[in-house]
Steps between C-alpha positions, in 0.01 A plus 500: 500500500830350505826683514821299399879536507605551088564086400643413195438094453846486271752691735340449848444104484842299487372091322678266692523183278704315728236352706276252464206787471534745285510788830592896423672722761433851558815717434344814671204579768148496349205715722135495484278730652083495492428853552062476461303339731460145331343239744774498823800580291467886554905598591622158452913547366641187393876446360712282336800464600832479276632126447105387562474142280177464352353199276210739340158417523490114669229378210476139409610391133193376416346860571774709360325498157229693655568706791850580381899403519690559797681797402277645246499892522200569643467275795891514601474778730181388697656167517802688663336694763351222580746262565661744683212552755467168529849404571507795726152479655469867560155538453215262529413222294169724372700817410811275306232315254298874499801692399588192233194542342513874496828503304369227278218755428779819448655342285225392242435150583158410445231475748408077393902431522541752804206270693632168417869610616368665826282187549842285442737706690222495796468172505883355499573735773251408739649123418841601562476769755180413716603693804597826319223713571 
């Protein structure tokens, strides 16, 4: 089970339209907390910090018709832990894309979609970030 901070998309994400992506910006501090033993993420507390710049969920255009847009409501705040972690590199590689997909599965998205976005997310990251264990 997950236990988060209250969020509320329309107050608590600020749309900056002046850059070339479409980013938002967290106006206050967003927590999550796994409190049951789920694979290693037993205890694991992540936050967002205020003025954190996010782009969403990082999904092609050409797959946005299926797995989702990158701000829709029910992959926004999986997208935003996750950036977070990633930018932050608090926890390992394995627990990041873990707690991604658990949020993705909190908040209703289905299991097919949930897969192919874990599988994605996986896969850039160990592109980009090769030495983040």
């Amino acid at each position: 089970m997950l236990e988060f901070s209250e969020f509320d998309f329309k107050k608590d994400l600020e749309i900056n339209f002046s850059q070339v992506k479409l980013k938002m910006r967290v106006t206050k501090p967003y927590h999550v907390k796994v409190v049951q033993p789920k694979h290693k993420l037993d205890g694991v507390t992540a936050t967002v910090p205020e003025g954190y710049l996010t782009d969403g969920m990082s999904i092609p255009k050409w797959l946005q018709p299926v797995i989702g847009e990158p701000f829709e409501g029910n992959t926004l705040r999986a997208a935003l832990f996750h950036d977070a972690l990633c930018c932050y590199k608090i926890k390992s590689q394995e627990v990041t894309h873990k707690l991604f997909e658990l949020i993705l599965k909190e908040d209703g998205f289905p299991f097919w979609k949930r897969k192919a976005a874990y599988v994605a997310v996986v896969s850039w990251n160990r592109l980009k970030n090769p030495k983040w264990k």
